[in-house]
C-alpha positions as a Markdown table, in Angstrom:
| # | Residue | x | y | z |
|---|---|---|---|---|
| 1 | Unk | 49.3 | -13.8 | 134.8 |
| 2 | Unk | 49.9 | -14.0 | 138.7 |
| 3 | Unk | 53.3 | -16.1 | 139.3 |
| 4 | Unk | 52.1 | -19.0 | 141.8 |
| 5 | Unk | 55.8 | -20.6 | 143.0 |
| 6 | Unk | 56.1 | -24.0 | 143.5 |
| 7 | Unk | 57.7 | -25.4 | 147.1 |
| 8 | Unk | 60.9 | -25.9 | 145.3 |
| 9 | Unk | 61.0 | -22.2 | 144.2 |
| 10 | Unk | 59.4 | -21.2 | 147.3 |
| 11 | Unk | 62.8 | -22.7 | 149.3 |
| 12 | Unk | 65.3 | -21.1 | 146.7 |
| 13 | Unk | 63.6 | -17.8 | 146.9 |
| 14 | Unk | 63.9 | -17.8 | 150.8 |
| 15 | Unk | 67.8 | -18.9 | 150.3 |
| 16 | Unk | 68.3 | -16.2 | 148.2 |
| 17 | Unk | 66.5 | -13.9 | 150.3 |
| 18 | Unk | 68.8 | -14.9 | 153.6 |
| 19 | Unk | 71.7 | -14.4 | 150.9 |
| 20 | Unk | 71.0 | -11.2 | 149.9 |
| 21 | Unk | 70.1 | -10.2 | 154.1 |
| 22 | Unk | 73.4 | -11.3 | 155.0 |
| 23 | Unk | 75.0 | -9.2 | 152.1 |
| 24 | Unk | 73.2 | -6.3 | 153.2 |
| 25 | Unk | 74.2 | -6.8 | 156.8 |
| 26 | Unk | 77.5 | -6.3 | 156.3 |
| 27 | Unk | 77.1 | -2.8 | 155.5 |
| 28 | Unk | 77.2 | -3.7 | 151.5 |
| 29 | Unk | 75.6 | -2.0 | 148.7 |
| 30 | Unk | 73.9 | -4.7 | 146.2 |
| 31 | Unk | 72.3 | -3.8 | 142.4 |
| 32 | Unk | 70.1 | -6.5 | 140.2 |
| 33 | Unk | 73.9 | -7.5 | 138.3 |
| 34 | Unk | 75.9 | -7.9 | 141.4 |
| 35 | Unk | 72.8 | -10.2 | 142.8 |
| 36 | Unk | 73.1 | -12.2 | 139.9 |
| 37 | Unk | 76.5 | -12.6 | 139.6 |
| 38 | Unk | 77.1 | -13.2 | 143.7 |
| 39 | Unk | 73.9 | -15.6 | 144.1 |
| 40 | Unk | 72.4 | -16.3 | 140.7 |
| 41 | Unk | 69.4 | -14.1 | 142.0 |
| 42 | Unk | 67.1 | -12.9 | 138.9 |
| 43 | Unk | 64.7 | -10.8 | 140.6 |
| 44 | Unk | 66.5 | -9.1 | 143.3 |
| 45 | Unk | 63.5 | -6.2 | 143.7 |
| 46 | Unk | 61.3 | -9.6 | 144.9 |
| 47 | Unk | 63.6 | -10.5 | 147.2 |
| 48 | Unk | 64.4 | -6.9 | 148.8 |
| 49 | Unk | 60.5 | -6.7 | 148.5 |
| 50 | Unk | 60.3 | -9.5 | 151.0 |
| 51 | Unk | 63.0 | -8.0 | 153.3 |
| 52 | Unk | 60.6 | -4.8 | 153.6 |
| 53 | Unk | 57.8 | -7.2 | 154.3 |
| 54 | Unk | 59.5 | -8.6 | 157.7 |
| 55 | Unk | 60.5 | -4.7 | 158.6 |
| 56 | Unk | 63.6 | -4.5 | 157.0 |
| 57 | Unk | 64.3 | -0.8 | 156.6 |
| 58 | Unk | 66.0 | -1.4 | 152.7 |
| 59 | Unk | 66.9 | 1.8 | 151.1 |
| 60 | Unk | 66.7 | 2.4 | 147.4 |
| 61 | Unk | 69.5 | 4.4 | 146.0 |
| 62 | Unk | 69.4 | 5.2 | 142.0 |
| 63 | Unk | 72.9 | 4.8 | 140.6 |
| 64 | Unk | 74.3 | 5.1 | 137.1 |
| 65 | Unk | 75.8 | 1.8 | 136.0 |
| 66 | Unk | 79.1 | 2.6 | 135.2 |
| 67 | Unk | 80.0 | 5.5 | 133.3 |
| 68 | Unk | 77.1 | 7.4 | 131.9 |
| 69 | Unk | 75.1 | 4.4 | 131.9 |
| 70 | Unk | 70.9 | 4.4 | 132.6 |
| 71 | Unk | 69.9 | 4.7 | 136.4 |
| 72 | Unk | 69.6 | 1.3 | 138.5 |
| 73 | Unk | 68.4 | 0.2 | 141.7 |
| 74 | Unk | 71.2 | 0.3 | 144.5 |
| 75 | Unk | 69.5 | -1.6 | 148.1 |
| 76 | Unk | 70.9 | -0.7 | 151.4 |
| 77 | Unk | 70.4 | -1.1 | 154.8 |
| 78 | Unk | 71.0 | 2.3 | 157.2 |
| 79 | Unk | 73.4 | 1.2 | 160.0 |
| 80 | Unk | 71.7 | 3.4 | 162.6 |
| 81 | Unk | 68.0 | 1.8 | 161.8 |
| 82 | Unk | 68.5 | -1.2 | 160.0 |
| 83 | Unk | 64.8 | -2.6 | 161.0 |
| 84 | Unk | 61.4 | -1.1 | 161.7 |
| 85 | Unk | 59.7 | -1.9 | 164.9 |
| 86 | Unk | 56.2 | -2.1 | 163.9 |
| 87 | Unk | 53.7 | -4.4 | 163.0 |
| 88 | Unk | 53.0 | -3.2 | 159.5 |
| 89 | Unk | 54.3 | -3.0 | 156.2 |
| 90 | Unk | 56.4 | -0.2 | 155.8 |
| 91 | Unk | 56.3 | 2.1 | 153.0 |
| 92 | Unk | 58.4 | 1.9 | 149.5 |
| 93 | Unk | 57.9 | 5.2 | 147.9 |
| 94 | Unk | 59.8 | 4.0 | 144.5 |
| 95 | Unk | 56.6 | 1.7 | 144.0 |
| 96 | Unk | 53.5 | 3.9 | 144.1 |
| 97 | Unk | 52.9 | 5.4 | 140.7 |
| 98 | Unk | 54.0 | 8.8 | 139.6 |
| 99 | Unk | 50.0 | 9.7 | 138.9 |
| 100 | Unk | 49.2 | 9.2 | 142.1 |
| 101 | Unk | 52.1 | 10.9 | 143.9 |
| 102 | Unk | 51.1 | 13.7 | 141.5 |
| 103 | Unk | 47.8 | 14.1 | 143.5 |
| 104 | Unk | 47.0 | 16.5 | 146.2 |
| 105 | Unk | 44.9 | 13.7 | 147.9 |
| 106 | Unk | 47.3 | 12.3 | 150.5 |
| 107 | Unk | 47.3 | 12.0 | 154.4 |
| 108 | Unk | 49.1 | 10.1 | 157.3 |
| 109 | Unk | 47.4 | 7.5 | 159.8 |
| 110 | Unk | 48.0 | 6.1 | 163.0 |
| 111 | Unk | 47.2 | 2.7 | 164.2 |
| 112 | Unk | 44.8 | 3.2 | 167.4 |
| 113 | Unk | 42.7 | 0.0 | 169.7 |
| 114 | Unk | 39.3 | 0.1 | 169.8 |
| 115 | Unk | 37.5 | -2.4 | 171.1 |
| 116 | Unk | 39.8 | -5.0 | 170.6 |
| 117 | Unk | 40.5 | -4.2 | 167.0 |
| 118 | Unk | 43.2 | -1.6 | 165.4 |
| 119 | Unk | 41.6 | 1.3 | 163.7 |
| 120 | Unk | 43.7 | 3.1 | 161.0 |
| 121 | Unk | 43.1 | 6.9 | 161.6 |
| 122 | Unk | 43.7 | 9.1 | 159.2 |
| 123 | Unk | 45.9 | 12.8 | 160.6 |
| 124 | Unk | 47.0 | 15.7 | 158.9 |
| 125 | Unk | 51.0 | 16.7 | 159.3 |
| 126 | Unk | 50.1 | 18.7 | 161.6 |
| 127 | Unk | 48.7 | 16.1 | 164.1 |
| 128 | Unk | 44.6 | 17.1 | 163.5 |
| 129 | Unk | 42.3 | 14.9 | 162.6 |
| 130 | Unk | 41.7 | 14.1 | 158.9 |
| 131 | Unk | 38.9 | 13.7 | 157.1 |
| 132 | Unk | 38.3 | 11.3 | 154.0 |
| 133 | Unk | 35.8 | 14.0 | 152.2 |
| 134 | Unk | 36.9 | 16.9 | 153.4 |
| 135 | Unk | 40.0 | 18.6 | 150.9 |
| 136 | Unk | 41.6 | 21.0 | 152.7 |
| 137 | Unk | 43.0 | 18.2 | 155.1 |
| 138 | Unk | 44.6 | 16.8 | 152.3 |
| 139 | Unk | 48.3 | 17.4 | 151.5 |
| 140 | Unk | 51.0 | 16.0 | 149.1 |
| 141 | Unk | 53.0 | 12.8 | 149.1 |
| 142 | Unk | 56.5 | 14.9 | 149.8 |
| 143 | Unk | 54.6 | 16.4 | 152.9 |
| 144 | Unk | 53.1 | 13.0 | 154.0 |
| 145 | Unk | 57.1 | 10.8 | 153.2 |
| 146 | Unk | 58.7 | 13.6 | 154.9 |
| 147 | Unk | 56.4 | 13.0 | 158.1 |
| 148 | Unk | 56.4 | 9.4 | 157.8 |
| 149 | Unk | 60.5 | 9.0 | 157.4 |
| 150 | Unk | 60.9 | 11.5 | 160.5 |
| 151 | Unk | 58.5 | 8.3 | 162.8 |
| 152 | Unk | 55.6 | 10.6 | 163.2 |
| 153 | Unk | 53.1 | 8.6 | 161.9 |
| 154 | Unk | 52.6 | 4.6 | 161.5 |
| 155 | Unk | 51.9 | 5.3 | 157.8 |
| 156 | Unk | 50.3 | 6.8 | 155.0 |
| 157 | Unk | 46.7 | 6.8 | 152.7 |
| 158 | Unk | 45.6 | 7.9 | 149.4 |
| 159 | Unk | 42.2 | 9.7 | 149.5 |
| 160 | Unk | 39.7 | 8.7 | 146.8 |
| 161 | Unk | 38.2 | 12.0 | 146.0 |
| 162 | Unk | 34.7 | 12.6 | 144.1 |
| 163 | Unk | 35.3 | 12.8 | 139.9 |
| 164 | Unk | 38.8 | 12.1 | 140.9 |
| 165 | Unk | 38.8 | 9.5 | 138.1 |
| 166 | Unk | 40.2 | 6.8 | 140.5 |
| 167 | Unk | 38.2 | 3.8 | 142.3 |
| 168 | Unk | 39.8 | 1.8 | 144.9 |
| 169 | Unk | 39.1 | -2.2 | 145.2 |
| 170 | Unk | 40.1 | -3.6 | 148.7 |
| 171 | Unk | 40.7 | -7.1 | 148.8 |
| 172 | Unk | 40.8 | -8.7 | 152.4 |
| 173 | Unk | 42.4 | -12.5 | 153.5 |
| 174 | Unk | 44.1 | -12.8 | 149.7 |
| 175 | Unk | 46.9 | -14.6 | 150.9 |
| 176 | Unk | 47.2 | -17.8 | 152.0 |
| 177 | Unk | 49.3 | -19.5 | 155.0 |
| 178 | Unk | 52.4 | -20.2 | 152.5 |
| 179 | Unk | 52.1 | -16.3 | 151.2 |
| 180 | Unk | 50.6 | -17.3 | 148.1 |
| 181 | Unk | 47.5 | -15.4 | 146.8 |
| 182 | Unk | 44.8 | -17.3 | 146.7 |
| 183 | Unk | 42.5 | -17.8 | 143.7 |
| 184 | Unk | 39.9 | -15.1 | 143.7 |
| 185 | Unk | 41.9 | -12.2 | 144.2 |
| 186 | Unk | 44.3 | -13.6 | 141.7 |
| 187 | Unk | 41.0 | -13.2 | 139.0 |
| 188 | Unk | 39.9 | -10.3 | 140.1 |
| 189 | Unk | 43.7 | -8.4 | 139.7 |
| 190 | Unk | 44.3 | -9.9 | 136.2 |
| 191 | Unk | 40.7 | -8.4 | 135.4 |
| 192 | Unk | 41.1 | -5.2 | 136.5 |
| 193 | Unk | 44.6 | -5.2 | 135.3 |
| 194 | Unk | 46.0 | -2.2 | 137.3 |
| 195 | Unk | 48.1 | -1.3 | 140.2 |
| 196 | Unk | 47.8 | -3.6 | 143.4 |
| 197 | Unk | 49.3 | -3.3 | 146.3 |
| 198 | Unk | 50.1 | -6.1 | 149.9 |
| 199 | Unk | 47.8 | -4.0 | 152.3 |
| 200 | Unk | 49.7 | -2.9 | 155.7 |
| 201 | Unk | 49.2 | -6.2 | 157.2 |
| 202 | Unk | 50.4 | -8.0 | 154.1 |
| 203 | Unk | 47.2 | -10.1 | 154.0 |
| 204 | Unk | 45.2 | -7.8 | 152.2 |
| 205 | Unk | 45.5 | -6.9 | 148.6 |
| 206 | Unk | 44.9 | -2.8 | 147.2 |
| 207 | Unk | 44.0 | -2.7 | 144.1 |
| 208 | Unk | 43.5 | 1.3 | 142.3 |
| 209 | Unk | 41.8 | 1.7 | 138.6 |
| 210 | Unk | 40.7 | 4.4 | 136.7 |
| 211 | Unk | 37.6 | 4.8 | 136.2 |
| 212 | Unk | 34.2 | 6.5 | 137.9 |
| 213 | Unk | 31.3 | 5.2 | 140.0 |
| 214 | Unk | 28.2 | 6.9 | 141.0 |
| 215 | Unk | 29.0 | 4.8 | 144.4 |
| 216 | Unk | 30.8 | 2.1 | 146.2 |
| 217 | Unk | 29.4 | -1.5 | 147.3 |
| 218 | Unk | 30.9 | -4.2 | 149.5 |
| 219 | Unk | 30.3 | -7.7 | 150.1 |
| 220 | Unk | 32.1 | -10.3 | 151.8 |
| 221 | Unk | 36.3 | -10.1 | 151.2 |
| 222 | Unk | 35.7 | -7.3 | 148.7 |
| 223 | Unk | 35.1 | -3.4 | 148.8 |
| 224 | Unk | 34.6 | -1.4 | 146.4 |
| 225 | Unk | 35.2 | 3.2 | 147.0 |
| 226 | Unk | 35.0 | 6.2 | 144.5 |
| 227 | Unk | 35.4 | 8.5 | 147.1 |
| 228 | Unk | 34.7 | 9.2 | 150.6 |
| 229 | Unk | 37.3 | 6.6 | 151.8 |
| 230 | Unk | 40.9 | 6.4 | 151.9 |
| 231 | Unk | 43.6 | 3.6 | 151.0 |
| 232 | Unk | 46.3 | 3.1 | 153.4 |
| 233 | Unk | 49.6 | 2.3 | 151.0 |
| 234 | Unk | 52.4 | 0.7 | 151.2 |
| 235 | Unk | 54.6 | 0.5 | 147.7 |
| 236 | Unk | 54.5 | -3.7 | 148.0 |
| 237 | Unk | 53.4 | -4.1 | 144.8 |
| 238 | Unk | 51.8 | -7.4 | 143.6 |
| 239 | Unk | 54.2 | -8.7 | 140.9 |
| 240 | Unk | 53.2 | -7.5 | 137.3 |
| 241 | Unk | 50.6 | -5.0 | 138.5 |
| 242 | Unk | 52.7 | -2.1 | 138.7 |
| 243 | Unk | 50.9 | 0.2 | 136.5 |
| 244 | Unk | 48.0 | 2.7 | 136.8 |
| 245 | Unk | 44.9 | 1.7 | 133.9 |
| 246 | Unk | 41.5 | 2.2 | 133.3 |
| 247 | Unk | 39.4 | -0.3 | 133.2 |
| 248 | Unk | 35.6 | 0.9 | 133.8 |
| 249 | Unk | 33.6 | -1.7 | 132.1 |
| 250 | Unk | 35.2 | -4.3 | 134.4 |
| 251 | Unk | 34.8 | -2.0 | 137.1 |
| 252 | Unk | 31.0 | -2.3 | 136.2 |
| 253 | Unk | 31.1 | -5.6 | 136.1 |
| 254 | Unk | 32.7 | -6.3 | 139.1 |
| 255 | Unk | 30.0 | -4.6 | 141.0 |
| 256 | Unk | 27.0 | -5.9 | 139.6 |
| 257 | Unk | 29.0 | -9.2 | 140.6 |
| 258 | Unk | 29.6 | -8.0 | 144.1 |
| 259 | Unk | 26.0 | -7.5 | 144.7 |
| 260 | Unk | 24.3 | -9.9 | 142.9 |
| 261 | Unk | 20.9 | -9.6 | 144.7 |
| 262 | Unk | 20.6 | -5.8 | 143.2 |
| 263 | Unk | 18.3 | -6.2 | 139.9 |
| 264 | Unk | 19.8 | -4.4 | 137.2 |
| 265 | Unk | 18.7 | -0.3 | 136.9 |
| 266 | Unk | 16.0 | -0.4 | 134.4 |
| 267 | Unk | 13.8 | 2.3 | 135.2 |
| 268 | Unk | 10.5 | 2.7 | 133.5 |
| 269 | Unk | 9.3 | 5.7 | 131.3 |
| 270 | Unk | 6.0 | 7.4 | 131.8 |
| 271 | Unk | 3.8 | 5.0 | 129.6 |
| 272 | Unk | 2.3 | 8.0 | 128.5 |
| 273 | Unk | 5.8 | 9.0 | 126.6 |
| 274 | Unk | 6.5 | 7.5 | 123.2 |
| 275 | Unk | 9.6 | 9.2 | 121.5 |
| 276 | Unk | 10.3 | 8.4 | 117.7 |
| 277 | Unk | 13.5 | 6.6 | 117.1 |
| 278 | Unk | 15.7 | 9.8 | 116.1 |
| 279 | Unk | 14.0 | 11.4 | 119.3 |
| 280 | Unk | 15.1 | 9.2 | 121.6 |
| 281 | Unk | 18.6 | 9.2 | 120.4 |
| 282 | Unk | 18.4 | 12.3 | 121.3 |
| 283 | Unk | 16.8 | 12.3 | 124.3 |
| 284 | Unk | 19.7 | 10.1 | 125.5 |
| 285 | Unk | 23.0 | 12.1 | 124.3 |
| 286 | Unk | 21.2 | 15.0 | 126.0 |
| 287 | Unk | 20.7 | 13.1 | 129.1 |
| 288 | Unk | 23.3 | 13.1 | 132.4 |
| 289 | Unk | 25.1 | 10.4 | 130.8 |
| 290 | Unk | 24.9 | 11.0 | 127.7 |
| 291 | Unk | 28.6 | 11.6 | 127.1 |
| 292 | Unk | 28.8 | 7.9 | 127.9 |
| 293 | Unk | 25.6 | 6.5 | 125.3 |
| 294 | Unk | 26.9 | 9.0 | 122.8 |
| 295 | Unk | 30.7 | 7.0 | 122.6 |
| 296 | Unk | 28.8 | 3.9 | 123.0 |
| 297 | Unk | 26.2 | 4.6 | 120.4 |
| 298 | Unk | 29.4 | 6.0 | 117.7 |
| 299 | Unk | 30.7 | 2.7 | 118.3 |
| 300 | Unk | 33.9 | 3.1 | 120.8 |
| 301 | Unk | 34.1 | 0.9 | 123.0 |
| 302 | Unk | 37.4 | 2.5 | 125.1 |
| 303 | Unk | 37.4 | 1.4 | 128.9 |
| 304 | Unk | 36.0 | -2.2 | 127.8 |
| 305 | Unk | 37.7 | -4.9 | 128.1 |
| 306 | Unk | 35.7 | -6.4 | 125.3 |
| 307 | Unk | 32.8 | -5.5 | 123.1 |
| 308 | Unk | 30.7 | -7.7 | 124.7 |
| 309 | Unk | 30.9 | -5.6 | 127.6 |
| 310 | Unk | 30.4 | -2.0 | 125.5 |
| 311 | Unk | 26.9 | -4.1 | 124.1 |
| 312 | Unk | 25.4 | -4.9 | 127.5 |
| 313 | Unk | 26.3 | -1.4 | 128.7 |
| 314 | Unk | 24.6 | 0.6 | 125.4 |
| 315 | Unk | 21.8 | -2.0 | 125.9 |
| 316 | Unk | 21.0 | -0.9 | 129.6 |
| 317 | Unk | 20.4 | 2.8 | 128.5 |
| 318 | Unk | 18.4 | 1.7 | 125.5 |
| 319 | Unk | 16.0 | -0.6 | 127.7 |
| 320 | Unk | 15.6 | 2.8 | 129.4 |
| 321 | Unk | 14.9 | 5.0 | 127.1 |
| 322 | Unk | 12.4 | 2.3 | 125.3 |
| 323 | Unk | 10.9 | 1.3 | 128.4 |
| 324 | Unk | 12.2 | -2.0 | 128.9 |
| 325 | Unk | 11.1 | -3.0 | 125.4 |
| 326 | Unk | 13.7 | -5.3 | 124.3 |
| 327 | Unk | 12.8 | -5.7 | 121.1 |
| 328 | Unk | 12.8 | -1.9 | 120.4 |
| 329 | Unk | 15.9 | -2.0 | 122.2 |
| 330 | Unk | 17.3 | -4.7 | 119.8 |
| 331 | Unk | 16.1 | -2.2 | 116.5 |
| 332 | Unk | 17.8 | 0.4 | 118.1 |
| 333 | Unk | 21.3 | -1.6 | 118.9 |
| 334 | Unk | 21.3 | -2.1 | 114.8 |
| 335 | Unk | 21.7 | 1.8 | 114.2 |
| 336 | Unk | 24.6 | 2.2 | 116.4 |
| 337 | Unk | 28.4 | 2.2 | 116.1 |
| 338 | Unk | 28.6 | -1.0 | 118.1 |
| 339 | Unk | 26.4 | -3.2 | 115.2 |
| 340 | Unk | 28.2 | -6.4 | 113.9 |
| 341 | Unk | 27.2 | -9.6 | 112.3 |
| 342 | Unk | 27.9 | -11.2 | 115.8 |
| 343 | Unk | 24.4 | -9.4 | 116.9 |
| 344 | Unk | 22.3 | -11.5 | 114.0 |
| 345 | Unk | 23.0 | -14.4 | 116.9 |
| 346 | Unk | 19.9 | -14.7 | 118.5 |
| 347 | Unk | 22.0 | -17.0 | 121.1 |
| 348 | Unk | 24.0 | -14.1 | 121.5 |
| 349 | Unk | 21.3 | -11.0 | 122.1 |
| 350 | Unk | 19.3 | -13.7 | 124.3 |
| 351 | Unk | 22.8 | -13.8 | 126.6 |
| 352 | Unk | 23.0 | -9.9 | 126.4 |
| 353 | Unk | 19.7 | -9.2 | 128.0 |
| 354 | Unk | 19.9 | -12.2 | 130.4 |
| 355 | Unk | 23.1 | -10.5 | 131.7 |
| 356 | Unk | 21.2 | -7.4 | 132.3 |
| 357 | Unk | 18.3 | -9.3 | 134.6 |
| 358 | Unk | 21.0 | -10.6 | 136.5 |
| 359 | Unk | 22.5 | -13.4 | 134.5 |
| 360 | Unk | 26.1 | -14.6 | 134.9 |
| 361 | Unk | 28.2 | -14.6 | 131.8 |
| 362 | Unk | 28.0 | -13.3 | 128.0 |
């Protein structure tokens, strides 16, 4: 659940934000208990995450608390730069997950005009151009902070590479004129349920999920990339969606919803073919995704968020392999893994194959 203030929280949050500016200003350290102890401040990372938004260069130091205790967060501004001049986010390295800085998928950009409008170009550390499907000018996320912390570079990107596993959901205008996000990216974050990120203009919203696509799709405010593209990043992390999941039936979902118009993939076979029941099954686990009907058809229903979502999917290869024959289709279902009483429903497998020609909702 995405935290919506209220005004009233909205004007103690900014106090407590000018509090903890003022603390830092004076060449103090400050840690989450000192915050709360000084100014009754509860979520002092929120507040420091504000900061960074209006160019604040806050450090993050990890400290012991007291002797032999766990590592905590120590904030601090450097006397010598204590503010960024630049018009976008800058970057909090503590934020970005660990899988991701793990990757050798990473590269630096530089904000350049273009007719009128600022284009994010993507550079290697040594200057060259970079290239969203092209590997070797990749480079780690050591190699790409060390170039960004020396000023070389307005920021850096995540590359979404092919099979990487990883599918990128860009989110544009998510944020209204009081900072608060605004309903639909708000549902589509809780959906997806993974890491999400303020783009470098703070406006946007970056959110990354496991999962795989054949390809991307865009529509309006939303984009969707499984490679060939890049993410620039920034570490300003959209409260409770700091972690890295999978999530691929949503994923799914999501794009059939992006692009409506698109009638659902049910190719025809031959009418000339007719495969017995056992030779179908077959036919399908041997198939390119057959890895993917042969969980389904076994009954697991990992990377779903429900098995609602499993049934349509298992359903879309079956109409394939049966020709668009629904009521084979239906026969079939009842062999698998994924059976249950909720499939006697005739409301129910009506709703299933209604999805699949484009309806709305299960």
């Amino acid at each position: 659940m995405i935290f919506t203030p209220s005004s009233e929280d909205r004007e103690r949050f900014q106090t407590q934000k000018f509090s903890v500016l003022s603390h830092l200003r004076a060449g103090k350290t400050i840690t989450q208990k000192e915050a709360e102890a000084a100014y009754s401040i509860m979520r002092l990372a929120s507040r420091v995450d504000e900061l960074r938004r209006e160019g604040w260069n806050v450090i993050t130091t990890m400290v012991p608390a007291g002797e032999d205790g766990p590592l905590v967060a120590q904030y601090s501004l450097p006397p010598d730069r204590p503010r960024r001049v630049t018009k976008y986010l800058s970057v909090v390295p503590e934020n970005i997950p660990a899988e991701l800085k793990e990757l050798h998928q990473w590269v630096l950009w530089k904000g350049v005009l273009r007719k009128g409008k600022i284009s994010k170009v993507p550079h290697t550390i040594s200057g060259e151009s970079a290239s969203s499907t092209n590997p070797d000018t990749w480079t780690s996320f050591e190699n790409v902070m060390e170039e960004y912390s020396a000023g070389r570079s307005d920021g850096i990107g995540f590359v979404f590479a092919p099979e990487g596993g990883l599918v990128g959901v860009d989110l544009d205008h998510c944020f209204d004129e009081k900072d608060v996000i605004v309903p639909q990216a708000a549902e589509i974050a809780r959906v997806l349920d993974s890491y999400a990120e303020r783009s470098v203009s703070g406006k946007g919203l970056h959110v990354i999920v496991g999962g795989n696509l054949e390809k991307g799709t865009r529509k309006g405010p939303v984009e969707i990339y499984p490679h060939g593209r890049y993410f620039t990043m920034t570490g300003h992390v959209l409260e409770g969606y700091e972690n890295l999941r999978a999530n691929q039936g949503v994923l799914e979902r999501l794009v059939r919803l992006v692009s409506p118009n698109k009638k659902p993939q049910v190719q025809q076979l031959p009418k000339k073919s007719y495969y017995s029941n056992d030779e179908l099954v077959l036919k399908a686990q041997a198939a390119k995704n057959g890895e993917k009907f042969s969980r389904l058809w076994s009954g697991d229903t990992s990377g779903y968020p429900s098995q609602s979502e499993a049934d349509v999917a298992l359903l879309a290869i079956l109409l394939y392999w049966t020709g668009g024959d629904e009521d084979r289709a239906s026969i079939l279902f009842e062999k698998s893994g994924l059976y249950r009483e909720k499939w006697n429903r005739a409301d129910y497998r009506r709703r299933c194959f209604e999805f699949l020609r484009g309806g709305d909702s299960l």
